[in-house]
SERO-4910 file (N, C-alpha, C, O; in steps of 0.05 Angstrom, whole numbers):
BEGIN
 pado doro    nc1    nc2    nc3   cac1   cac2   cac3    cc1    cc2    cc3    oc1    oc2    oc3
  Unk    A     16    -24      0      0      0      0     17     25      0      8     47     -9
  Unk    A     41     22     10     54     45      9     55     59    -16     51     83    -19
  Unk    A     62     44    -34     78     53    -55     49     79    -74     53     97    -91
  Unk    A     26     70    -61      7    100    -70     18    122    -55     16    142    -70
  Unk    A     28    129    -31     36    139    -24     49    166    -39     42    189    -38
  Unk    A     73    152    -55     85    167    -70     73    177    -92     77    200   -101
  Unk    A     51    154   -105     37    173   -131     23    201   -119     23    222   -132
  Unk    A     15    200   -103    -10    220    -92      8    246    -76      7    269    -85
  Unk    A     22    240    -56     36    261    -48     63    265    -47     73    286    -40
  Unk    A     76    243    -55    118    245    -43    121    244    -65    105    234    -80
  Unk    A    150    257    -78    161    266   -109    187    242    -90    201    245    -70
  Unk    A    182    220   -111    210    199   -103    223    193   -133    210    191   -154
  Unk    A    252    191   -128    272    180   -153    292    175   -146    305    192   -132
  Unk    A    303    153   -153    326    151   -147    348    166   -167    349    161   -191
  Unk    A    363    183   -156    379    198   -170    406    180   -177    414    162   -162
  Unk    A    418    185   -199    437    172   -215    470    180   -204    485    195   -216
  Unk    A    474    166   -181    501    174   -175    515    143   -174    538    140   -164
  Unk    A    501    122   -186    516     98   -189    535     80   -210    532     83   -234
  Unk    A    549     67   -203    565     57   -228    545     35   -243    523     27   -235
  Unk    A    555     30   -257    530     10   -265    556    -21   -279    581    -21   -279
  Unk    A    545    -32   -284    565    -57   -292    540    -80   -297    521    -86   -283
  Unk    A    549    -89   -324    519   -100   -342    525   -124   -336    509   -140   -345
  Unk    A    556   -139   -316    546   -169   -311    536   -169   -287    522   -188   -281
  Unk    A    541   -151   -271    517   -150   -248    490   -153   -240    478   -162   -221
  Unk    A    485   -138   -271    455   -147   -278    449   -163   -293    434   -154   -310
  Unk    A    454   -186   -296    459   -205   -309    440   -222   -291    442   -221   -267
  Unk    A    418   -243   -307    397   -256   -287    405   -272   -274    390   -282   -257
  Unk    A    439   -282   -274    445   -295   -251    447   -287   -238    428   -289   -223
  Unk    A    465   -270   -230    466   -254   -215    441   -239   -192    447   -232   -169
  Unk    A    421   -237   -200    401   -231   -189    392   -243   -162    403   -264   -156
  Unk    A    380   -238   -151    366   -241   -117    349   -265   -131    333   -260   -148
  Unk    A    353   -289   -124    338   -318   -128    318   -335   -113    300   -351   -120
  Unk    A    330   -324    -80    324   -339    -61    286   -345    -59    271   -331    -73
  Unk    A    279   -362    -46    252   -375    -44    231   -354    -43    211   -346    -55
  Unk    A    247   -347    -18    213   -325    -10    215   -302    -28    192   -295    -35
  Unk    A    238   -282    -39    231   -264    -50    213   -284    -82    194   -272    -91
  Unk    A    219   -303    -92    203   -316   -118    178   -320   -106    158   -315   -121
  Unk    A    174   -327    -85    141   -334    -76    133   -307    -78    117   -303    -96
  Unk    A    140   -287    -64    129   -255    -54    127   -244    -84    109   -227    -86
  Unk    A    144   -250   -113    139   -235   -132    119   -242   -146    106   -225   -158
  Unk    A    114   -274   -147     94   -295   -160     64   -277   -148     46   -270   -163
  Unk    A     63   -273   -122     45   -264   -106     30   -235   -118      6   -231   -124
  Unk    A     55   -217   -122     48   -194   -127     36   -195   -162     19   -180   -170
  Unk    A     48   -213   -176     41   -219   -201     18   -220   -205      6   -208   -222
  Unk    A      9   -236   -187    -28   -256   -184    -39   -233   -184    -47   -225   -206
  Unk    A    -45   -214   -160    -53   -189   -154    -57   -173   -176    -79   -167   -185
  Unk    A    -33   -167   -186    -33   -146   -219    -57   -158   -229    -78   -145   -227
  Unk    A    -57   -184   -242    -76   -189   -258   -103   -192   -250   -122   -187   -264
  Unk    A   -104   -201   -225   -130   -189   -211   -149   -167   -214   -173   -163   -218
  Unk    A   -123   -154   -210   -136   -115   -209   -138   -111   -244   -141    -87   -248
  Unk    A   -138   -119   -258   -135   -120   -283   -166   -125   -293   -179   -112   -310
  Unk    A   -174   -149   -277   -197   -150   -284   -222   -140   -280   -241   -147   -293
  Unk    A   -221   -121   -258   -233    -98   -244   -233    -68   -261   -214    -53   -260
  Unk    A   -250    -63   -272   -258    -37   -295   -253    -14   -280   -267    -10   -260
  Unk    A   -235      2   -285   -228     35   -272   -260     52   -278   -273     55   -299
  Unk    A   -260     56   -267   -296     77   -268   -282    107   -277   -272    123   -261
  Unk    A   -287    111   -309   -274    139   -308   -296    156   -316   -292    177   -328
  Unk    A   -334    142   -306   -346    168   -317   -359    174   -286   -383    179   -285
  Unk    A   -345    174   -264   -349    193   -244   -344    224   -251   -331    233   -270
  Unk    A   -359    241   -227   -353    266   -228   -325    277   -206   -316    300   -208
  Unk    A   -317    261   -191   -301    262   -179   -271    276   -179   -262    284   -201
  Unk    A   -257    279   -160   -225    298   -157   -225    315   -146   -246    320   -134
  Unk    A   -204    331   -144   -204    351   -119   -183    374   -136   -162    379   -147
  Unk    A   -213    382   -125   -206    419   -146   -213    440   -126   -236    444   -121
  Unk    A   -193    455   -114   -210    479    -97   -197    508   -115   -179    502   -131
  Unk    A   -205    540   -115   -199    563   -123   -211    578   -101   -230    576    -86
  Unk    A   -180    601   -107   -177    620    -84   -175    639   -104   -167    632   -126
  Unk    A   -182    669    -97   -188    686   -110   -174    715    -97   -176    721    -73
  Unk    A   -159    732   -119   -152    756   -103   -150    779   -117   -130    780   -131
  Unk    A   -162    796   -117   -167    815   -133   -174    804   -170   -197    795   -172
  Unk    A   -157    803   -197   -164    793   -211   -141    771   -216   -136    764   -239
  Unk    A   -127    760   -195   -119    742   -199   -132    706   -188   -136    703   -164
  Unk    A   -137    685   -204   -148    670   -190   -126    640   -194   -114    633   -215
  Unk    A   -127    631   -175   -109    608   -169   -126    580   -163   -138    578   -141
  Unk    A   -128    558   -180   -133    524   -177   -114    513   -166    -90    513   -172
  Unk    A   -132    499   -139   -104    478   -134   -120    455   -134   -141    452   -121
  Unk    A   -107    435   -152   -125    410   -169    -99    387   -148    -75    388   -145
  Unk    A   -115    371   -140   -105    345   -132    -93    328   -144   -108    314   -157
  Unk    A    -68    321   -148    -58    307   -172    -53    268   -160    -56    257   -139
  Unk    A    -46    262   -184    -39    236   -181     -8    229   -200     -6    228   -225
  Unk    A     14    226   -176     37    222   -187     48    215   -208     64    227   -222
  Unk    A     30    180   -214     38    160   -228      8    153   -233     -9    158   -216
  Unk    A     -1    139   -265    -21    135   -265    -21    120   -291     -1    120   -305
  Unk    A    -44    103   -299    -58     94   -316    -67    104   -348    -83    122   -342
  Unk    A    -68    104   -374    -86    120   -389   -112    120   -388   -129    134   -400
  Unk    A   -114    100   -367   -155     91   -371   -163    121   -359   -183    133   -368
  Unk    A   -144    133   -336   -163    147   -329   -177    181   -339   -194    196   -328
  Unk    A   -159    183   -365   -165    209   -380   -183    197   -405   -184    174   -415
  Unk    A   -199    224   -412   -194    250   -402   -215    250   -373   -236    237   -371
  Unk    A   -201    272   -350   -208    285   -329   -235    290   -338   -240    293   -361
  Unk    A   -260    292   -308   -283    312   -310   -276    342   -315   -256    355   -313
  Unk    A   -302    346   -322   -304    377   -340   -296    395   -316   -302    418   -323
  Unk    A   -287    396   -296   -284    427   -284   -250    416   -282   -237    436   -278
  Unk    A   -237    398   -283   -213    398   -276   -206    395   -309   -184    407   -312
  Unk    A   -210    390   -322   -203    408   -357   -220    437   -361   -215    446   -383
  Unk    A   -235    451   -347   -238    472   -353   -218    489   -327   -219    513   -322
  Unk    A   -207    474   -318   -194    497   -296   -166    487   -314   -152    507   -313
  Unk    A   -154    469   -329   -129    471   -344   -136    485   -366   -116    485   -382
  Unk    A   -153    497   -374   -166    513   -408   -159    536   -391   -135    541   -394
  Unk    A   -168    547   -381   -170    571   -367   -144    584   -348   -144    607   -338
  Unk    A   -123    563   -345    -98    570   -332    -83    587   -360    -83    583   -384
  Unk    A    -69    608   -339    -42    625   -367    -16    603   -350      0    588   -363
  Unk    A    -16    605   -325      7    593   -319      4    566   -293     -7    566   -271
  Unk    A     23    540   -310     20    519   -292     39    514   -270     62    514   -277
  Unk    A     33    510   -245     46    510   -216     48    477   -208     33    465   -193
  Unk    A     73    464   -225     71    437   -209     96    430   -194    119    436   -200
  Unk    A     88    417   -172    111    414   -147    140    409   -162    158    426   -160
  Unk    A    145    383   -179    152    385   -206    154    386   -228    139    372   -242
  Unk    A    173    404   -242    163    395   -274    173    370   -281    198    366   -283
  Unk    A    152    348   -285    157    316   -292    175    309   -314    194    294   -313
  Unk    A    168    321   -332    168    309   -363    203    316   -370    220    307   -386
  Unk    A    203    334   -351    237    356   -354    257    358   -336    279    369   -339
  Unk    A    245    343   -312    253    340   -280    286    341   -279    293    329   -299
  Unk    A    299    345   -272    327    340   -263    329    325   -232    324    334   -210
  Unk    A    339    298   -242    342    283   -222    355    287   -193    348    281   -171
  Unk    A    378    300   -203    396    308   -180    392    347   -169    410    362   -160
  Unk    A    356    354   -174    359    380   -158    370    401   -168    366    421   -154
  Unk    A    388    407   -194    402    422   -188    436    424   -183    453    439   -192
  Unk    A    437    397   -158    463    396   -151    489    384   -169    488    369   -188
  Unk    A    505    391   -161    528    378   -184    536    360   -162    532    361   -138
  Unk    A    550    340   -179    565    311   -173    568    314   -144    555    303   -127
  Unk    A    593    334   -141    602    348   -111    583    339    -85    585    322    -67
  Unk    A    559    366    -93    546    371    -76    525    344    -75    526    338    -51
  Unk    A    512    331    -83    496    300    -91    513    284    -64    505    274    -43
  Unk    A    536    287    -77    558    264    -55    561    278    -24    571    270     -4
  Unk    A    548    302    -31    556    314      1    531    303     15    532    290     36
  Unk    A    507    309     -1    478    310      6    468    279     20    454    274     41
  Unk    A    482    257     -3    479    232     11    492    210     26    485    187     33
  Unk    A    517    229     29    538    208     43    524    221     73    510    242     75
  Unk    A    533    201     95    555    211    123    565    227    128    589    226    123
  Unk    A    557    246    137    587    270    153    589    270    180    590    292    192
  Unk    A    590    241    196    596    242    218    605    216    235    600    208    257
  Unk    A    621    205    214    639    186    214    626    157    220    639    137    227
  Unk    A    597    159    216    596    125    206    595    119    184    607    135    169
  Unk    A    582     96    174    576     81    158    550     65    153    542     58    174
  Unk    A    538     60    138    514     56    133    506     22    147    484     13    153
  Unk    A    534      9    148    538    -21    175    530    -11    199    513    -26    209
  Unk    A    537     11    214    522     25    231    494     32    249    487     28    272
  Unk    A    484     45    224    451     44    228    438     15    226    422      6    242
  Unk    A    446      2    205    427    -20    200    444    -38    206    468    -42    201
  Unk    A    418    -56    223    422    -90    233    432   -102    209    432    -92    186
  Unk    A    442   -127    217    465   -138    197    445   -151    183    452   -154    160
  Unk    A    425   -160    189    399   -172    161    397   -155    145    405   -161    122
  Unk    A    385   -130    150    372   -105    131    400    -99    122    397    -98     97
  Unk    A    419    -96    125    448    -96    112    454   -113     84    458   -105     61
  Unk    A    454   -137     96    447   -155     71    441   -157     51    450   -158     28
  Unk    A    410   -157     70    395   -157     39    403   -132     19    408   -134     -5
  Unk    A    402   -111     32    409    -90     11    435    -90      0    440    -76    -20
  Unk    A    451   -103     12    472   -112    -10    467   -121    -34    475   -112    -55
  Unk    A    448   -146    -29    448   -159    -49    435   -145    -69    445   -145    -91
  Unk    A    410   -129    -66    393   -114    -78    416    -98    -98    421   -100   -122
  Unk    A    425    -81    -77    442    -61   -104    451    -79   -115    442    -85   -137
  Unk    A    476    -94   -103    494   -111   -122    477   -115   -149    491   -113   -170
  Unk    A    455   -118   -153    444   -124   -172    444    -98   -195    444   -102   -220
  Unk    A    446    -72   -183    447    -54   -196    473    -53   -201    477    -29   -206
  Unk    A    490    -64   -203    519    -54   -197    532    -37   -180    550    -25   -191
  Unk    A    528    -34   -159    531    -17   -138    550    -28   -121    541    -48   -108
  Unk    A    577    -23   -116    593    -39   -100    596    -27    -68    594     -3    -61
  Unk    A    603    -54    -48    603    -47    -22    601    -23     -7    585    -12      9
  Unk    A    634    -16    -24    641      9     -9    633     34    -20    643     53     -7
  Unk    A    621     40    -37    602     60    -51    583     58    -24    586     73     -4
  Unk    A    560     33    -26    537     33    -10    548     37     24    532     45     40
  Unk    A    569     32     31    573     37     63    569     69     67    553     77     84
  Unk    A    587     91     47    579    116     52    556    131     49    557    156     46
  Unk    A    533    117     48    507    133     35    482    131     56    470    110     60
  Unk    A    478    145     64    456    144     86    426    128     77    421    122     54
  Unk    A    415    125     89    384    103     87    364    117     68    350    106     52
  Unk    A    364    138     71    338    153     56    348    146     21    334    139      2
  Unk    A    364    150     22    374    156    -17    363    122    -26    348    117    -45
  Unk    A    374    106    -10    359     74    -21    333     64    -18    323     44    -27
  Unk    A    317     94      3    297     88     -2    270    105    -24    247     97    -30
  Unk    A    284    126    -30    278    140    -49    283    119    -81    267    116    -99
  Unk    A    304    110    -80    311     81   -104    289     64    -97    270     66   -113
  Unk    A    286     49    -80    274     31    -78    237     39    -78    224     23    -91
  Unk    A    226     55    -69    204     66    -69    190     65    -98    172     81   -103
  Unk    A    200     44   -118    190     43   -142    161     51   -151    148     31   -145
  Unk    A    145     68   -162    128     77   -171    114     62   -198     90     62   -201
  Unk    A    128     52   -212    124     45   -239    130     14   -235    151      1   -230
  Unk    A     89      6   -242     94    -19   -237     70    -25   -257     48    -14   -255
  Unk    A     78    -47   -279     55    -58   -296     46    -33   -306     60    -18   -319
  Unk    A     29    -31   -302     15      1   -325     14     27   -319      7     46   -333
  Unk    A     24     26   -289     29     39   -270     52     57   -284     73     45   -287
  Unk    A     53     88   -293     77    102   -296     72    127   -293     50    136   -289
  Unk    A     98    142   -294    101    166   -288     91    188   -310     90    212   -311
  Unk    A     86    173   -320     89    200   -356     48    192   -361     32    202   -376
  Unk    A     45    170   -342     12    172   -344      2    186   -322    -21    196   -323
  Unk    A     17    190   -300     15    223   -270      0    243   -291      4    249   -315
  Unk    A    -26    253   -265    -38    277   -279    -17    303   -275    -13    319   -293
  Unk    A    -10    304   -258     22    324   -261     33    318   -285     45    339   -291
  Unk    A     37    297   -308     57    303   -329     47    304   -349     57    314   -370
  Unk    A     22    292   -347     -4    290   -366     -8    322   -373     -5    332   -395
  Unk    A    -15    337   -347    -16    369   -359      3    384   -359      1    408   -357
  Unk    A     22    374   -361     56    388   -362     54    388   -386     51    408   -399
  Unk    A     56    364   -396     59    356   -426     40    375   -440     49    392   -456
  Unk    A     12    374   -435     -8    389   -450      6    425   -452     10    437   -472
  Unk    A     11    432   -431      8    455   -425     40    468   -439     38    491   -448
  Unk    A     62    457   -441     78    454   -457     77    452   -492     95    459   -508
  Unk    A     59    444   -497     47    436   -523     27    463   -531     25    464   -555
  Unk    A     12    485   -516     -5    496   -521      6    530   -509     -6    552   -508
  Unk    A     37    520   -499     54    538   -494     43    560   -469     46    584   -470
  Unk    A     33    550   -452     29    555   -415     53    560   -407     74    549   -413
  Unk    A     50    575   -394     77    587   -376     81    566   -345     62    568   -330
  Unk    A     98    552   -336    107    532   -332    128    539   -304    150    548   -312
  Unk    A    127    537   -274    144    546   -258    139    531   -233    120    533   -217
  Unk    A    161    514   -233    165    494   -206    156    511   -181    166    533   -177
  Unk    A    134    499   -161    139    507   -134    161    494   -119    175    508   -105
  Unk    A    166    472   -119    196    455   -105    212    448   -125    229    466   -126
  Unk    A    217    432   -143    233    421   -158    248    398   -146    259    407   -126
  Unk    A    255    370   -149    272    362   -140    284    364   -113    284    347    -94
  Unk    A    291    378   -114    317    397    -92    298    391    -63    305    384    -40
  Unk    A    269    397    -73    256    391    -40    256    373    -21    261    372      3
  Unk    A    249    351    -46    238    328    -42    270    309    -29    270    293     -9
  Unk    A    287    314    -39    310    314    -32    321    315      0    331    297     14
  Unk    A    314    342      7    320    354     18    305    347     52    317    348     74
  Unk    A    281    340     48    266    332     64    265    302     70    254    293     90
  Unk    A    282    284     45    285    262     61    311    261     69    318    240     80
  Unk    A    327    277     67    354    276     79    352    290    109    368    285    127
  Unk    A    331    308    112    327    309    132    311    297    158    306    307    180
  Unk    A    307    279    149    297    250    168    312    242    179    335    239    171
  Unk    A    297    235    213    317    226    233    329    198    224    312    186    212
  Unk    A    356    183    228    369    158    227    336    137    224    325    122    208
  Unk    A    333    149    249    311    129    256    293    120    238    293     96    234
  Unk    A    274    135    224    256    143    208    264    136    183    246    127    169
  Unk    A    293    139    167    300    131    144    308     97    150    311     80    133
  Unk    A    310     96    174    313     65    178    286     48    176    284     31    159
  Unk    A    269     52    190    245     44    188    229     43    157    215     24    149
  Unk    A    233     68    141    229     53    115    238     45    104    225     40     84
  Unk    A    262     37    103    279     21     92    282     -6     93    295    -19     77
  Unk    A    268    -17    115    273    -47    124    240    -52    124    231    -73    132
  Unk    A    223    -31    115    206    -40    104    199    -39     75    176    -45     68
  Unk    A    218    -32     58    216    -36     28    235    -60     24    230    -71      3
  Unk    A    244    -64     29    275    -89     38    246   -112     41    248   -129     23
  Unk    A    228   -116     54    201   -140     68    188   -143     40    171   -127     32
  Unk    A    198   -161     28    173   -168     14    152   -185     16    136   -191     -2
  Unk    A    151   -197     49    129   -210     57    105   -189     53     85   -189     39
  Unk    A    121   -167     77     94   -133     74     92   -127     65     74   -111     69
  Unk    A    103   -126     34     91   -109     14     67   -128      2     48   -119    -10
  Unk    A     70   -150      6     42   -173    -10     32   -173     13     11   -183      7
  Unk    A     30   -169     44     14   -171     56     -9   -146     56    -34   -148     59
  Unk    A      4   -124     52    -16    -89     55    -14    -77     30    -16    -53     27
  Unk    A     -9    -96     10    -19    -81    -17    -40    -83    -21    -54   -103    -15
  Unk    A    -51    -53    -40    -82    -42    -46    -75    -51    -70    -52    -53    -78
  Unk    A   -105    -58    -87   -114    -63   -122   -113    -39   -125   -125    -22   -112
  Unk    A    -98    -37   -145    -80     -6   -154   -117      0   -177   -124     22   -186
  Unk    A   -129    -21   -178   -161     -4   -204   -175      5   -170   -182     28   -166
  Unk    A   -177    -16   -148   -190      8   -126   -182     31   -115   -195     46   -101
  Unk    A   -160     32   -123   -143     59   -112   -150     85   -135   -157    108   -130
  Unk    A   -145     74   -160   -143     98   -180   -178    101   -177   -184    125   -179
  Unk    A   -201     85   -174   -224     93   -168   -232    113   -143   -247    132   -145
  Unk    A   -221    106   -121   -216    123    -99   -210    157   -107   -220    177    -97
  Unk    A   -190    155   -128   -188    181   -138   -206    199   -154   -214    223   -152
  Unk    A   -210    173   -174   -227    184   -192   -261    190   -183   -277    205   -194
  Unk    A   -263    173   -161   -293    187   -142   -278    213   -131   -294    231   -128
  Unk    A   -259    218   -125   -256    235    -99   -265    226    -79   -282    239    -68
  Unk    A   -259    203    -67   -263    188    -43   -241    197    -19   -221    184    -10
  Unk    A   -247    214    -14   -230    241      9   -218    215     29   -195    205     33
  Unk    A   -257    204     45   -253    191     66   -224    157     61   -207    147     76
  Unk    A   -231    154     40   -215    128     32   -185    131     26   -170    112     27
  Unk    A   -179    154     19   -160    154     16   -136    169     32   -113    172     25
  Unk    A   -150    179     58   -144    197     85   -136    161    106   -119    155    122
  Unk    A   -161    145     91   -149    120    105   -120    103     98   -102     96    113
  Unk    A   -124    102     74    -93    101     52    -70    113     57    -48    104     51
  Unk    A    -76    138     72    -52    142     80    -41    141    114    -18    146    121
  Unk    A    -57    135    126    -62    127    155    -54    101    155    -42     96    176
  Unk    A    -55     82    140    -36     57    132    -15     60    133      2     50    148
  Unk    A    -12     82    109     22     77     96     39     97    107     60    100     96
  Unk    A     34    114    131     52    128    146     65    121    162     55    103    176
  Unk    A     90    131    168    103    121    191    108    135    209    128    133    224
  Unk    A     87    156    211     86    168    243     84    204    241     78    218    222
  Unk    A     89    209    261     85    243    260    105    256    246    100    273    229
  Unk    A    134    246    255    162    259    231    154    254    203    155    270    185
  Unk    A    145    230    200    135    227    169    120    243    156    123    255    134
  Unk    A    102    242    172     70    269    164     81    305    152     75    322    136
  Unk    A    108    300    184    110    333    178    128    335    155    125    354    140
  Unk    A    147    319    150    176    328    136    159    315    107    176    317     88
  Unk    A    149    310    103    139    299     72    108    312     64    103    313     40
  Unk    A     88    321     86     71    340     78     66    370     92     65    392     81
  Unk    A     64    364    116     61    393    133     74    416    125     64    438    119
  Unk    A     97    407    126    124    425    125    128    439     98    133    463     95
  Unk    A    125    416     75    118    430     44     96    445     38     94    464     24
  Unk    A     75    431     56     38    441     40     46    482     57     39    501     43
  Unk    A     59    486     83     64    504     94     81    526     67     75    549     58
  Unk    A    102    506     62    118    529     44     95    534     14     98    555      2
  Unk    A     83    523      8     74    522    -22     52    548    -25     48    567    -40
  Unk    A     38    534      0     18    557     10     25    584      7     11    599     -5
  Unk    A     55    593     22     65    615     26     72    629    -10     67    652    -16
  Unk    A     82    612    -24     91    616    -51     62    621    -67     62    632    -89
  Unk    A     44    616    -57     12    624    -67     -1    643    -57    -23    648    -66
  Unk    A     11    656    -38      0    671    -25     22    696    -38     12    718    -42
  Unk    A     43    694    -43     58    716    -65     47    721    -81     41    744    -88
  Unk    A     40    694    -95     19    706   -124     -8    724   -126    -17    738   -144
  Unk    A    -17    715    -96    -56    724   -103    -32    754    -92    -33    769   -112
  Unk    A    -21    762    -79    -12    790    -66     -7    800    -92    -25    813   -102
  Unk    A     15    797   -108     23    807   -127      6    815   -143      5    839   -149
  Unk    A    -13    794   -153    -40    804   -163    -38    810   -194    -46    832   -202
  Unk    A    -24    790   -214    -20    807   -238    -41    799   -247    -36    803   -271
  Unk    A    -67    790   -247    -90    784   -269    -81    753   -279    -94    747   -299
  Unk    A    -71    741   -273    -79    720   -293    -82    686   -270    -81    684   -246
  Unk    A    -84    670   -286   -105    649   -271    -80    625   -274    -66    621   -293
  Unk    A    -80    611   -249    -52    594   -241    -79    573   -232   -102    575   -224
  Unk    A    -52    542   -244    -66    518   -242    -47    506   -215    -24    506   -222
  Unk    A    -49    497   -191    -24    491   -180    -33    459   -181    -57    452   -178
  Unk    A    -13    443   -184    -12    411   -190      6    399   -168     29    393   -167
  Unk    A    -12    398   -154      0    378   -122     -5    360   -108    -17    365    -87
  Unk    A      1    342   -112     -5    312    -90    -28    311    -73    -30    322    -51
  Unk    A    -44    299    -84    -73    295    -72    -64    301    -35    -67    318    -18
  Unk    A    -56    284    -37    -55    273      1    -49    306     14    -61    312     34
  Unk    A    -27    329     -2    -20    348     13    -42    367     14    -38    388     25
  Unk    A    -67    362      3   -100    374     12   -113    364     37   -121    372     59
  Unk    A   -109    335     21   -128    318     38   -122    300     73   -136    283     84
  Unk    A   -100    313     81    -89    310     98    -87    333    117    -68    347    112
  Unk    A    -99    340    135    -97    364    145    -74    363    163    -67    342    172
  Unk    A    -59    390    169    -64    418    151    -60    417    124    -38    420    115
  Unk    A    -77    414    111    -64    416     80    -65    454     67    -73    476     76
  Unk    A    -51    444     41    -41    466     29    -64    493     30    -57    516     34
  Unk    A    -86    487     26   -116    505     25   -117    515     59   -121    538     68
  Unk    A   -114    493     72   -127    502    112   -103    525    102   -111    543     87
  Unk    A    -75    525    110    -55    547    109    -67    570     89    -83    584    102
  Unk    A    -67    576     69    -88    592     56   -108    601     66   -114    622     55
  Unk    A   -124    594     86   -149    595     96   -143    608    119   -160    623    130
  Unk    A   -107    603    134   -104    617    156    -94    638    148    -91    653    167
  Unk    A    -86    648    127    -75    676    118    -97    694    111    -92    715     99
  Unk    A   -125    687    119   -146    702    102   -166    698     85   -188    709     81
  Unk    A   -150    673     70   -171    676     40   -191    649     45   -191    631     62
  Unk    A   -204    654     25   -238    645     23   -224    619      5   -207    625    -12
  Unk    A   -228    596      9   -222    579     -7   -247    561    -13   -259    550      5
  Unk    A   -257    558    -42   -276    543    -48   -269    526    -67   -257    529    -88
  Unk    A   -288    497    -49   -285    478    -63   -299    472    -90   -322    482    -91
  Unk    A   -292    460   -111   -303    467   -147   -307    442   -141   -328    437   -129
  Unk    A   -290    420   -147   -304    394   -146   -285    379   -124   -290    356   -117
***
């Protein structure tokens, strides 16, 4: 269940600071053992399951609210990270609030993203190593060690590369998004990147990369440990996985209540909540609240992770505490 998590509210990638070596990945080479083949067989069954289950895309459903300030007016549309083609085209007020945007506001730009933030080589290696003289044998028990040996090894990733690199960066890698039909370039974030690019919309990151980054590097030991030795379980991931057609229906109703539950599953506590929504939906708000001030006349689409609405405080309550009237469209 986690892994909705990331379509709906967390911007995850594993950024490209590894060597790669093509007999590594080589299918011998690969992770063989019993239970991870039972746990994939498992997850397999499931896919095709949910396969046979029809995505409902003539609901009226999604989450669209507008705030208004003098003649400038601002959408903040609920997005979905990673997604399906079944489920376009969108209902009519969330394509008439992308007709009607001059400029699009998404946490990232998808389609154009820069993996590494911004940062050069340097700074990447500063961002994910250690600077305080352990090692990644350290934090993690000598099981969860392991196994992620073996895991990278598969990527070509050698020992002593993976000893200097703190927990969050493997779990930002491992947090895979794109699964079966499941992709990133079908995200209603890239879906209207792409459009709005094409019809030549004016286009301007609220975070970029660099945030998303930034906020899991700032997770306590603790907390990057804990998800990590739960993406490492592939008993739990076939035990608390959701049918990815009930989930994308959850959206596509706007099923607030079901998917407030969804993420009440897949959290791992209050540091989680704040450093991956609170803490962003706070800054984004503030970067929206420049715009309605500024006030140039024209009409902004902002494209942000369902969950950072639907999670209170979300991005609109902060808005709501600065003053403004926020109404909900659909």
């Amino acid at each position: 269940m986690k892994k909705y998590v990331a379509m709906l509210g967390i911007s995850l990638l594993l950024t490209a600071c590894t060597t790669t070596n093509d007999e590594a990945t080589s299918d011998e080479e690969m992770i063989n053992d019993d239970e991870q083949v039972e746990a994939e067989a498992d997850i397999q069954e499931e896919t095709e399951q949910a396969k046979e289950t029809e995505i409902d895309t003539e609901e009226e459903g999604g989450f669209l609210w507008k705030v208004e300030e003098g003649e400038t007016t601002v959408y903040l549309q609920g997005t979905i990270h990673a997604g399906i083609e079944e489920i376009y085209p969108l209902n009519e007020e969330l394509e008439a609030a992308f007709d009607e945007a001059d400029v699009l506001l998404p946490e990232i730009d998808w389609p154009r993203m820069d993996p590494t933030g911004g940062l050069s080589e340097e700074e990447m290696m500063d961002l994910i190593t250690f600077d305080d003289g352990r090692v990644l044998s350290d934090v993690l028990d000598e099981e969860t060690y392991e196994t992620l040996l073996d895991v990278m090894a598969s990527e070509g990733m050698q020992e002593d590369m993976i000893e200097q690199i703190e927990p969050w960066y493997f779990v930002m890698g491992l947090e895979d998004v794109e699964t079966g039909e499941i992709s990133l370039d079908q995200g209603v974030d890239y879906h209207y990147l792409e459009r709005g690019y094409e019809e030549g919309k004016e286009i301007r990151e609220l975070e970029g990369q660099i945030i998303s980054l930034q906020a899991m590097e700032g997770q306590s030991y603790e907390l990057q440990v804990e998800q990590l030795e739960y993406l490492l379980n592939q008993d739990r991931h076939v035990e608390n996985e959701l049918d990815e057609v009930e989930f994308f229906n959850m959206y596509m109703h706007g099923d607030e209540e079901a998917l407030i539950g969804v993420w009440e599953d897949a959290s791992y506590g209050d540091e989680y909540d704040r450093t991956n929504l609170f803490d962003r939906n706070e800054r984004n708000a503030t970067i929206i609240d420049e715009i309605l001030q500024e006030d140039d006349g024209q009409t902004y689409l902002a494209l942000i992770g369902t969950f950072h609405y639907v999670i209170e405080p979300g991005v609109q309550h902060f808005l709501e505490e600065k003053g403004y009237t926020v109404e909900r469209v659909n």
